[in-house]
N, C-alpha and C positions, 0 to 999 in steps of 0.2 A: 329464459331468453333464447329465443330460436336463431338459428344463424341458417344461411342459405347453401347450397349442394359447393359452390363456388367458396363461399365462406371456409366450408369445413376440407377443404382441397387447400385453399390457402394455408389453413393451421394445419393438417400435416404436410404440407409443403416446407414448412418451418423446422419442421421436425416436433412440434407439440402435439399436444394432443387436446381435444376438446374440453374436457373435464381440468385439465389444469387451466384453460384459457377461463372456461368459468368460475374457478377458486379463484383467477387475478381480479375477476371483474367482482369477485364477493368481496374481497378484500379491501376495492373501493367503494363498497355498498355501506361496511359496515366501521370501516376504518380502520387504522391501526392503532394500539397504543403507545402512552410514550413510555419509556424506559421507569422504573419504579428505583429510583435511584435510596438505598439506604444510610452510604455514607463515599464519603472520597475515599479512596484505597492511598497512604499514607506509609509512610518508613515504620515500618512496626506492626501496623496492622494493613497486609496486604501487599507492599510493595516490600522487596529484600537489600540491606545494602550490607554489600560483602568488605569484609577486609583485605588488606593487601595482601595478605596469608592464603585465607579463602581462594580468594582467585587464583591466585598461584596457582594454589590446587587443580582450582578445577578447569583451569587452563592444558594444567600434566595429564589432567584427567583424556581431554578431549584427544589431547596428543597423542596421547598412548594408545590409545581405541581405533583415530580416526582410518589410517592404512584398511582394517578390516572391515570395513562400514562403506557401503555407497551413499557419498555426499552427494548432494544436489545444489545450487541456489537458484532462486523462483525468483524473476524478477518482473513485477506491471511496467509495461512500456508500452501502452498501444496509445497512450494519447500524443496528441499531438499538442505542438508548442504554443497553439494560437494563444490562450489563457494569459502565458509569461509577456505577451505585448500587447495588451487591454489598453492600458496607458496612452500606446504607442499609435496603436490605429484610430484612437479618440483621436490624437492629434491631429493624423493624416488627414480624416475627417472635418475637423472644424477649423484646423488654421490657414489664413491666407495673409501670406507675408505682404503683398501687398495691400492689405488693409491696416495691418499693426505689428508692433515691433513685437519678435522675441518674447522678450521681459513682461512689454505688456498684456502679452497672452500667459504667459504663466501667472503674472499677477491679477489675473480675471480669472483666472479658472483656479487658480490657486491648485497648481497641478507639480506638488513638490516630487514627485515620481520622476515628472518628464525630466526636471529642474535637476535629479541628482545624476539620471541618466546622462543627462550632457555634459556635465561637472567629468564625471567618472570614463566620457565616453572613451580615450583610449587607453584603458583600463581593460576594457572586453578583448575577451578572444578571439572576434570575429573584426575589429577594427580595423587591419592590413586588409582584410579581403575585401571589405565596403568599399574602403579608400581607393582601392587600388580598380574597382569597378567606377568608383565615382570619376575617378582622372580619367579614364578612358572614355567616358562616355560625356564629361562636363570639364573641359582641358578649361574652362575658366574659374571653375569651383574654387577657388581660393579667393577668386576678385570678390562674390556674393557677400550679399548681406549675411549676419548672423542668422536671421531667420532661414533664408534660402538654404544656405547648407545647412542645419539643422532639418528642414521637411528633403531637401533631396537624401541625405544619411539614412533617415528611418526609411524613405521611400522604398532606398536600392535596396534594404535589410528585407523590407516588408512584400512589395511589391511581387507578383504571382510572374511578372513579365522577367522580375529580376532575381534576388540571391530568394527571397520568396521561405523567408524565414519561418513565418506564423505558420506555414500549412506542413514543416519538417514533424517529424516524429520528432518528440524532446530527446528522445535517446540520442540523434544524431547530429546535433544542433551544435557546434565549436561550444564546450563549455569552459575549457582550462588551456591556457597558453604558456607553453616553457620554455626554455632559451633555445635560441633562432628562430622564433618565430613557430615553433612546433606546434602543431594544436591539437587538443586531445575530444574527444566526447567523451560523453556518462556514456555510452555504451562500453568502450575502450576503458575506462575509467573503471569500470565494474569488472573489465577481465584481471586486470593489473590487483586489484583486490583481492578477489578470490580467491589468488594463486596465492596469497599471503595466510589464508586457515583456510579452504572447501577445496585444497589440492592433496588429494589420496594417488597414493603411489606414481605418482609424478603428472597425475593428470586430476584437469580440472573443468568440474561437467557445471554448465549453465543455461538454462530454460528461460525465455524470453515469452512474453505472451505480448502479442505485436497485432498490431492493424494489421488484415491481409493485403491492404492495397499498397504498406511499406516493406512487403517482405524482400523483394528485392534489393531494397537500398539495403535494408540489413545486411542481408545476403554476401553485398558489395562489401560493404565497409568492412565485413568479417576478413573475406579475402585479403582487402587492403594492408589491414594490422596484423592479421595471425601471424606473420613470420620475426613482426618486431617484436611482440607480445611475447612471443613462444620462446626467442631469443635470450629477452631481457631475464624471466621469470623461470626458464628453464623447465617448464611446465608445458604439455601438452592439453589444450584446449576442444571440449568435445560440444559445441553448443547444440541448441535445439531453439525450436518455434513452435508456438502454436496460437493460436486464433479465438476468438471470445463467439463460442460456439450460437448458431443462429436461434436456435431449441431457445435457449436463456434468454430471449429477447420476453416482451411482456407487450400487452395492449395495453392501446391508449384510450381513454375515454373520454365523451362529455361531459362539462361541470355538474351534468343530470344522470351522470353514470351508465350511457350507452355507447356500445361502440364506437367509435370515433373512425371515418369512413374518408378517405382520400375523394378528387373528388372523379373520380372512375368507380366509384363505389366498393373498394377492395378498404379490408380494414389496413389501421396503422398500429404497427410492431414501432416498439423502438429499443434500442441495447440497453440492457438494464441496469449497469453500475457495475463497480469493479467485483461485485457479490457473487455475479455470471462467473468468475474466474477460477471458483471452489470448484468447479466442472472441468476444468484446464488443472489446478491441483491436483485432483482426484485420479488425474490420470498417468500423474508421475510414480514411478516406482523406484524409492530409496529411503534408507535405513535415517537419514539428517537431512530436513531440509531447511533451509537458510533462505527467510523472504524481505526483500531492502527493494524499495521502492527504485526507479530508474532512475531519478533528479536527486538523489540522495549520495551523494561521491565527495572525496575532495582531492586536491592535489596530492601529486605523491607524498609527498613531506609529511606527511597525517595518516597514513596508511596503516603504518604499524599500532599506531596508537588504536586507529577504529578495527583494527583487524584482532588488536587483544580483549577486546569484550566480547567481537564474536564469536572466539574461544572461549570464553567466560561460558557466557551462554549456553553455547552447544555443552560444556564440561556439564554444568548443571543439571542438563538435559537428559545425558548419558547417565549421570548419577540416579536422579530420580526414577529412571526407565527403567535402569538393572532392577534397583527395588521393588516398583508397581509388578514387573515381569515375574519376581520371584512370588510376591503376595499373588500372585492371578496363581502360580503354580500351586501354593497349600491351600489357596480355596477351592481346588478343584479334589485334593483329597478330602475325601469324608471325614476324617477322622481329625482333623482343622479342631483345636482348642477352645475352649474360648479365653484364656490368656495369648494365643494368636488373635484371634480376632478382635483383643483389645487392640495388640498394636496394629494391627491393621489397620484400624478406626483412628489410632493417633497418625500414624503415617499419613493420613490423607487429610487430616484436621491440621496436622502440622508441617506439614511438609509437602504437600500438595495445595494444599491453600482450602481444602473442601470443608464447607460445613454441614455437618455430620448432622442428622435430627434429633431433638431432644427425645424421641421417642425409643432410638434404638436399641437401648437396651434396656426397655420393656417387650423389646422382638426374643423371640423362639429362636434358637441358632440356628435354623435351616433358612429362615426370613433375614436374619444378621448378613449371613453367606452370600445370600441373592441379593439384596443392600449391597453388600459391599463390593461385590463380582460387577452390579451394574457402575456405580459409583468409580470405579477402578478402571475399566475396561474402556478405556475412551485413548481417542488421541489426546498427545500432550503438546501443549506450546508454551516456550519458554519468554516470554516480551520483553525487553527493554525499555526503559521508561526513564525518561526525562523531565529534570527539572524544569518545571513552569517559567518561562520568562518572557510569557507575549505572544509566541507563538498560536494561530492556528490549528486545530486537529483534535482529535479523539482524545479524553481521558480516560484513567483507572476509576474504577467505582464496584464497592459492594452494591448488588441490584437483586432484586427480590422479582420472582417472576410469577406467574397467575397462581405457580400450584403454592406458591410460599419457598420454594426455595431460594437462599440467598446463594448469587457466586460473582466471582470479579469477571467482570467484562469490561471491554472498550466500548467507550458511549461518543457518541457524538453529540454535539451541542442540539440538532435539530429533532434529536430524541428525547428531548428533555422539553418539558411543559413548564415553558419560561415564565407562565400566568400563575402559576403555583409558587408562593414564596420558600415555603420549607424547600421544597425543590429546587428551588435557583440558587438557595443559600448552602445547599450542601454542593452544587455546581463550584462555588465562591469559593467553597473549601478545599479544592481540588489542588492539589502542590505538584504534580509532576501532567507531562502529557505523551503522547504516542505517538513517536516516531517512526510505528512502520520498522521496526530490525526484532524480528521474529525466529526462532530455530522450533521446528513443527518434529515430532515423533508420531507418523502416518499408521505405524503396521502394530498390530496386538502380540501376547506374547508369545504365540505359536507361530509367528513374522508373517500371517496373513494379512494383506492389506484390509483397513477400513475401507470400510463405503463414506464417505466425508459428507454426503450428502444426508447423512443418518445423523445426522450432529448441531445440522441448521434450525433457526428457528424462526421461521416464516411470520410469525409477527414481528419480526424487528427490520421487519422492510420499511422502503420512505414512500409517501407519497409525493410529489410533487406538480404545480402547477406552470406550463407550459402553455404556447401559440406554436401554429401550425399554417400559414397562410391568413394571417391575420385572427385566428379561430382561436378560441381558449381550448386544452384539453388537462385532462389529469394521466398523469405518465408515472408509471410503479419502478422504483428502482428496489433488487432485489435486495437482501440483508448484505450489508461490506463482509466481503472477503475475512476480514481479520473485526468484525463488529458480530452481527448477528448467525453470521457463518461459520465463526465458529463459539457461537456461543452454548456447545456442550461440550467444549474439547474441555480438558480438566490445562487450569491457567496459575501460572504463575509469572509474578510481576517482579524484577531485577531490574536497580536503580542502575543506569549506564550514564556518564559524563558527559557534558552538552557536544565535545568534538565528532563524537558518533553520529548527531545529526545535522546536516547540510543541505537542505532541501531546496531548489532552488523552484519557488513558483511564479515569481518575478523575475525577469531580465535581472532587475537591480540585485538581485541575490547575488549575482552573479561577482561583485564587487565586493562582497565580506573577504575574509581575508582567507578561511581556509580553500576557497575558491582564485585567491591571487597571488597567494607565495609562491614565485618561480621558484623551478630548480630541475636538475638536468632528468629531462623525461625517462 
């Protein structure tokens, strides 16, 4: 496929380079597969559940380490809120109070979303601030119809001219309100956390990966809080930013898989999924890193409780890492047993979650060694996994990949060949799913950083189908972050209780309860 003098000025203007631009368009040539799913990863086989003893442990574990260890927490924040008011702008859209009441537009659209939102509306966090916008601007708003204040509410919420809600960064959006009226964000929300397990010797360091076009409000709102924060928590706060690098974007193609061409004739890049973000990972340097999505918080009241699995976690983390650290040290003597090298092979069968080949010990111990140095010698990620109860998102699954090896990964539904019944039915099987609260061990055990980009596996990208000015295209979203990104890190699955996850992807989340118990900020 030839591209033109201007073409190839654009792609490195990106920071790409050619030959990757044409692996993306092979990619859509040839397709991707889906996931080879062999079984649900389950309490016993695959997923860990620890006693109250256990944790203790490895709670004291994380304790006692963490002072000498640089913690980090990685948090995705660059999207923005539009998503959570889908519902909401449908509304704005189709109803007009003077054609029909209310009721009768919920009972035609059968739009039980809008119906709970109105139920719950001074529930929200943002209530005083709409109200208090609405009386100043509508001193009659109390006389209107039910409808009329209902579309002017969402208006002033929504509206670009006014509080202009849908286009905030969700990090900065009033998630949590506590007595007098105080209001808190998931951004805020995530410092106030932190400082409860990822605070080493009095300080607590946090990485945001952010729109560049929200960096300033960030910026602000930092300002704003850091001295209540730092006050309450007693904790000094060291954050950082960084931006979903341009390099990581992909092209887009025609349904007939050629470039897909603006109509200035320049091709079209578009950001390639949270997958881009293993390049913003890749760049931190620390011994624990701690990754919780940005819409994932709750009120203070909850804190300690989600803050004891994240010690959980990390103990785990630390445990198994001392071990791997010390097996990487006797494989690199020669003189390595092979009554070591049995336990070795258990360690990583059992305690690592790996499945070892039935072959290898039909191998020569020089072949065993090199087995199990590459097998070993990976970053580690510790996941949290949650019981199934309806939610949305990624599950656990044993998966088998082209060369036959089986290992647990996070799958997503869209990776899954729903036309395939054996496949759908082991989908069915699926008891827990992925909440996104990860503790990552980045450096090997001569504490040189991984290259994280050595660990991806570029088939487990998505393809999807898009318009562009009315135009169809197909648009490649890279392997997720925590999916196909890191699908050679060596993974272990720990069952965490539902209070750890709070995700808010709707407005209406916002209304469950560990998002409503007041109490003093």
């Amino acid at each position: 496929m030839s591209f033109s003098d201007s073409d190839l000025k654009q792609i490195e203007s990106k920071g790409l380079t050619l030959r990757k631009v044409q692996s993306q368009i092979e990619l859509f040539v040839t397709g991707l597969p889906f996931s080879n799913l062999v079984s649900a990863a389950t309490i016993g086989d695959g997923i860990i559940r620890y006693t109250d003893t256990e944790i203790e442990h490895y709670i004291n574990v994380f304790e006692g380490k963490k002072n000498d260890l640089c913690v980090l927490k990685f948090v995705p924040a660059s999207g923005a809120a539009t998503r959570m008011f889908k519902f909401l702008f449908q509304f704005i859209k189709d109803y007009d109070p003077e054609a029909e009441t209310l009721n009768a537009y919920i009972n035609r659209t059968k739009n039980n979303n809008l119906s709970m939102f109105l139920v719950g509306l001074e529930k929200f966090p943002f209530y005083y601030e709409v109200m208090d916008m609405l009386n100043e601007k509508h001193p009659n708003y109390k006389a209107l119809s039910t409808g009329h204040q209902a579309l002017l509410f969402v208006k002033t919420m929504l509206d670009e001219d006014k509080l202009n809600y849908g286009n905030f960064p969700k990090g900065l959006l009033p998630f949590h309100e506590y007595k007098n009226k105080i209001i808190s964000t998931a951004f805020e929300e995530h410092l106030f956390e932190s400082a409860l397990y990822s605070s080493t010797n009095a300080t607590t360091k946090l990485h945001f990966t952010i729109s560049e076009k929200y960096k300033d409000k960030f910026k602000n709102e930092f300002n704003r809080i850091q001295e209540k924060v730092e006050k309450k928590t007693g904790a000094k706060f060291d954050i950082s930013f960084s931006y979903q690098k341009e390099s990581t974007d992909t092209i887009a193609v025609t349904p007939k898989n050629k470039p897909f061409r603006e109509d200035d004739g320049t091709l079209l890049f578009r950001p390639s999924g949270h997958g881009a973000l293993i390049e913003n990972l890749n760049d931190l340097n620390a011994d624990i890193i701690f990754i919780k999505n940005i819409d994932n918080v709750v009120v203070y009241k909850y804190k300690t409780e989600v803050a004891k699995y994240k010690k959980l976690l990390a103990g785990v983390l630390l445990n198994l890492q001392e071990t791997s650290f010390k097996y990487m040290e006797q494989l690199d003597d020669e003189e390595t047993t092979e009554e070591e090298l049995i336990k070795i092979a258990e360690f990583l069968l059992n305690k690592l979650q790996v499945k070892i080949s039935p072959e290898f010990e039909k191998y020569k111990a020089k072949y065993q060694i090199e087995y199990l140095r590459e097998k070993l010698n990976r970053p580690i990620r510790i996941c949290g996994m949650v019981k199934n109860e309806g939610e949305p998102g990624g599950g656990p699954f044993w998966v088998k990949d082209e060369s036959g090896n089986v290992s647990l990964q996070i799958v997503e539904s869209a990776q899954i060949n729903m036309k395939n019944k054996p496949q759908k039915a082991i989908l069915k099987k699926s008891t827990h799913f992925n909440p996104v609260d990860i503790v990552c061990s980045v450096k090997n055990y001569k504490g040189e950083k991984f290259d994280l980009t050595d660990f991806v596996d570029p088939k487990t990208a998505f393809i999807t189908m898009k318009t562009k000015v009315g135009k169809d295209l197909k648009a490649l979203e890279l392997p997720g972050l925590w999916n196909g990104s890191m699908s050679n890190w060596n993974t272990v699955f720990v069952e965490v209780p539902l209070i750890t996850f709070n995700s808010v992807k709707t407005v209406n989340d916002l209304l469950k309860a560990p998002h409503q118990i007041k109490s003093d900020a």
